[in-house]
C-alpha positions in Angstrom: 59.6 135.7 101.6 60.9 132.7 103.3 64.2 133.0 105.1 67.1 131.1 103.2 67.9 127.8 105.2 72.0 127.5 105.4 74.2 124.8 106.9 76.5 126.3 109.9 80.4 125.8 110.2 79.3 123.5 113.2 77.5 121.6 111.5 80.1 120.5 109.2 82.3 120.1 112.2 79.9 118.0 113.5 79.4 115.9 110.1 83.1 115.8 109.8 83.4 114.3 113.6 80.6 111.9 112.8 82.0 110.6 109.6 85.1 108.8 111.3 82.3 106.4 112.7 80.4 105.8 109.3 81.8 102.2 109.5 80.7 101.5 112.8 76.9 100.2 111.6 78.1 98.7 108.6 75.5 95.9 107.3 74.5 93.6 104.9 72.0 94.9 103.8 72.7 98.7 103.2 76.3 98.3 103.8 77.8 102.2 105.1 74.2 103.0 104.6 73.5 104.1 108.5 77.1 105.6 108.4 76.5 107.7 105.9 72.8 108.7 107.5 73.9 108.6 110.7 76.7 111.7 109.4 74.3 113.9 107.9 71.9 114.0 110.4 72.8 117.5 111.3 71.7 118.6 108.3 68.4 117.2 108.4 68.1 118.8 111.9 69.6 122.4 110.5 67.2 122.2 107.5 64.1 120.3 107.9 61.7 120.6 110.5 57.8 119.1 109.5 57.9 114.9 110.0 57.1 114.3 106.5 60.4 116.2 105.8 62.4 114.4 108.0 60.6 110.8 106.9 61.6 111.9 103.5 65.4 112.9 104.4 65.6 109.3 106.4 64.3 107.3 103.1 66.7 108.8 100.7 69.5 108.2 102.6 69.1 104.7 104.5 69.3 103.3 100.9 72.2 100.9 100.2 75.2 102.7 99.9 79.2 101.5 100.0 82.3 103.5 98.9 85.4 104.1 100.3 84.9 105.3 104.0 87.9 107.8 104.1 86.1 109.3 100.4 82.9 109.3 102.4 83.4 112.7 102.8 83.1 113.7 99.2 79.8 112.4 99.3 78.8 113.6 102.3 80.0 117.0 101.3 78.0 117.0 98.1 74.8 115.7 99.3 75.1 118.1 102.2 74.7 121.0 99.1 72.0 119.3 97.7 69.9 118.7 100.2 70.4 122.6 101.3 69.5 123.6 97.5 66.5 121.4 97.7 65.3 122.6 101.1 65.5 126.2 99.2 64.1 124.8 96.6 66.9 125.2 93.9 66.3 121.4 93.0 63.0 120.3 91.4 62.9 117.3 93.1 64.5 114.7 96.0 65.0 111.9 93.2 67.6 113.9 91.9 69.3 114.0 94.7 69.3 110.0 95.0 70.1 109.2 91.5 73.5 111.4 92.1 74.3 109.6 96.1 73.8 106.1 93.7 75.7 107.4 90.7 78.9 108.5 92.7 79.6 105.1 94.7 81.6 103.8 92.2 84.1 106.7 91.7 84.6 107.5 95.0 85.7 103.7 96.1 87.7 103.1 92.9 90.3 106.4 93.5 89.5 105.7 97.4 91.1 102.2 96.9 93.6 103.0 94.4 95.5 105.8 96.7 95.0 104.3 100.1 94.7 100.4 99.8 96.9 100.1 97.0 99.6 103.1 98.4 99.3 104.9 101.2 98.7 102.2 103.5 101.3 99.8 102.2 104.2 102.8 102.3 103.4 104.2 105.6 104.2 100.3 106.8 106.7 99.6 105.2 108.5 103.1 106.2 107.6 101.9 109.9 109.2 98.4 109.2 112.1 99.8 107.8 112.5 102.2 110.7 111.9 99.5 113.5 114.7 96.5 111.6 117.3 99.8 111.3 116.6 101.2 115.1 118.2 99.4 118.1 117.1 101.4 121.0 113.5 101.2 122.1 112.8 104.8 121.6 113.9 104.7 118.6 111.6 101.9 117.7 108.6 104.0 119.1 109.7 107.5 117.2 109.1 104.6 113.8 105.9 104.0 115.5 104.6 107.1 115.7 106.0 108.7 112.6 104.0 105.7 110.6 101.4 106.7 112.2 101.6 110.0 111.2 102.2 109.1 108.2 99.4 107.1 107.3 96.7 109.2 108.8 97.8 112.5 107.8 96.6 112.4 104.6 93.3 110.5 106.0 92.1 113.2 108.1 93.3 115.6 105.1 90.9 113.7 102.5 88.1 113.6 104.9 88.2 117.5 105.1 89.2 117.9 101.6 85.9 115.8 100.7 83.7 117.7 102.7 85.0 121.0 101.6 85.0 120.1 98.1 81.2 118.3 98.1 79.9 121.1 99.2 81.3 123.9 97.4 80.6 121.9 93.7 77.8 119.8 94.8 76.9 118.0 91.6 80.5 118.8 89.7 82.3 116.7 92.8 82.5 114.2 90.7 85.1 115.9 88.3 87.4 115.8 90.9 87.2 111.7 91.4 90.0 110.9 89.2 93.5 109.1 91.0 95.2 112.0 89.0 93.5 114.6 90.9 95.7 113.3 94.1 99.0 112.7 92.7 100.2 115.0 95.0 99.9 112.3 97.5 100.5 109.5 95.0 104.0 109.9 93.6 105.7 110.8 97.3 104.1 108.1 98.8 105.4 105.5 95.9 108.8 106.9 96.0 108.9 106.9 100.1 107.4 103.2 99.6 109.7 102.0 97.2 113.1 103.0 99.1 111.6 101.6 102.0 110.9 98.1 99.8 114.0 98.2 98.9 116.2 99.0 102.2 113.8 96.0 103.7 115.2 93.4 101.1 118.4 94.6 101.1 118.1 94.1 104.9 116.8 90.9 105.0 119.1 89.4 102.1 122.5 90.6 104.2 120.5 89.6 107.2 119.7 85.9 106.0 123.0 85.6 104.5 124.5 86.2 107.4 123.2 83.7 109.9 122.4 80.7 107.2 122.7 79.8 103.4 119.2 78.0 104.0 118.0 81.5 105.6 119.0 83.2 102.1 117.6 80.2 100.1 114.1 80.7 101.7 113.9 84.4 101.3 114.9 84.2 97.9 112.3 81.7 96.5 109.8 83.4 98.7 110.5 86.9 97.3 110.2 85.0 93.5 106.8 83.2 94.0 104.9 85.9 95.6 106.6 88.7 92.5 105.5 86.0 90.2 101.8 85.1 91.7 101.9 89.1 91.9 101.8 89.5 87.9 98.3 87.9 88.2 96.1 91.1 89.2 93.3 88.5 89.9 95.2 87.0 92.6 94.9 88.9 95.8 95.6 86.5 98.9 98.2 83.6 97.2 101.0 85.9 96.4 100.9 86.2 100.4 99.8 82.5 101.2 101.9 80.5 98.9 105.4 82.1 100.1 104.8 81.3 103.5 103.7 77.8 102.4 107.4 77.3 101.1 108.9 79.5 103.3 107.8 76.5 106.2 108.6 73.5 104.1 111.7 74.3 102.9 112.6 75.4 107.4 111.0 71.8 108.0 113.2 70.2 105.6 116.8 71.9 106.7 115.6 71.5 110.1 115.5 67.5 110.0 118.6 67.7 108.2 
């Protein structure tokens, strides 16, 4: 009887290591395609031995491939389980294998975008920005620094492991956990840190601009409108940014040749 091949704990610290880089050969072509490959080589070198083996591990997964690199990990987690099932021969074949890497791109960059891009990443700056207007010492300043760091990459390195954990132990049924409700408890604190900190900003900057000039106050003001008007269009992603500092310039050009 042929003795059971089984991934070691090192070699998912090893994919786990190697997945922080799986932007690093990004391409037109295949996109995070080498990433990806490039992080689960240590399970092609734990499990497979023969060439043709190898040839075959290196074709299915230098295939185009894109997601959300911090969610990476759910995939790599999950093909990690299938490729040790196949190697055992618990899967019939390798295309099954492919059909589920192709099937789970879209999940994993829709919740991957939803809970970093859209929260996580805008609250941890905003926390920092609030900290930095509010502080007046320099170390003060730093401490903000650091704490949004912190901040923002806590729950990065916490999704990467969670991924990797989770792909492996459910291996097809990972994608039953690629729903944005599945992380709420990441979701709701991070919108309610980001909100106060939106709101201290504002407050902030309205006392601050009213303070030094009316035409200070006027600017912000009109700014603030356009871009939460522009913002109602979902469609739009780079005028609600553009177009305030547009009029933000115009109107400081016009009060300054008055």
């Amino acid at each position: 009887m042929a003795e059971k091949k089984k991934l070691r704990v090192i070699d998912f610290i090893n994919i786990y290591l190697r997945s922080f880089f799986i932007q690093t050969v990004w391409n037109f072509k295949g996109l995070l395609s080498l990433g990806l490959c490039f992080a689960l080589i240590p399970v092609a070198e734990r499990l497979y031995k023969r060439k043709e083996e190898l040839r075959g591990f290196l074709e299915r997964h230098l295939s185009f491939f894109n997601t959300h690199p911090y969610f990476s990990s759910f995939a790599l987690g999950a093909l990690s389980k299938l490729e040790e099932d196949y190697a055992n021969g618990k899967l019939d074949n390798a295309e099954q294998i492919v059909k589920f890497r192709n099937a789970i791109i879209g999940p994993l960059g829709l919740v991957g975008d939803q809970l970093f891009w859209a929260v996580i990443k805008p609250a941890s700056i905003l926390i920092g920005v609030a900290g930095l207007i509010a502080a007046d010492s320099l170390a003060i300043k730093l401490i903000c620094l650091a704490l949004f760091l912190i901040l923002y990459n806590t729950p990065h390195f916490y999704i990467r492991y969670l991924g990797l954990k989770k792909g492996y132990n459910e291996g097809f049924g990972v994608y039953k956990r690629l729903r944005i409700e599945q992380f709420n408890f990441l979701l709701k604190p991070y919108k309610s840190l980001g909100g106060m900190a939106l709101g201290f900003v504002i407050g902030y900057m309205l006392i601050s601009s009213a303070g030094q000039h009316t035409s200070y106050l006027a600017v912000f003001l009109i700014s603030m409108l356009s871009a939460a008007y522009l913002r109602q269009n979902r469609q739009l992603v780079y005028l609600p940014v553009i177009v305030p500092v547009i009029i933000s310039l115009i109107i400081g050009f016009f009060f300054k040749g008055l």
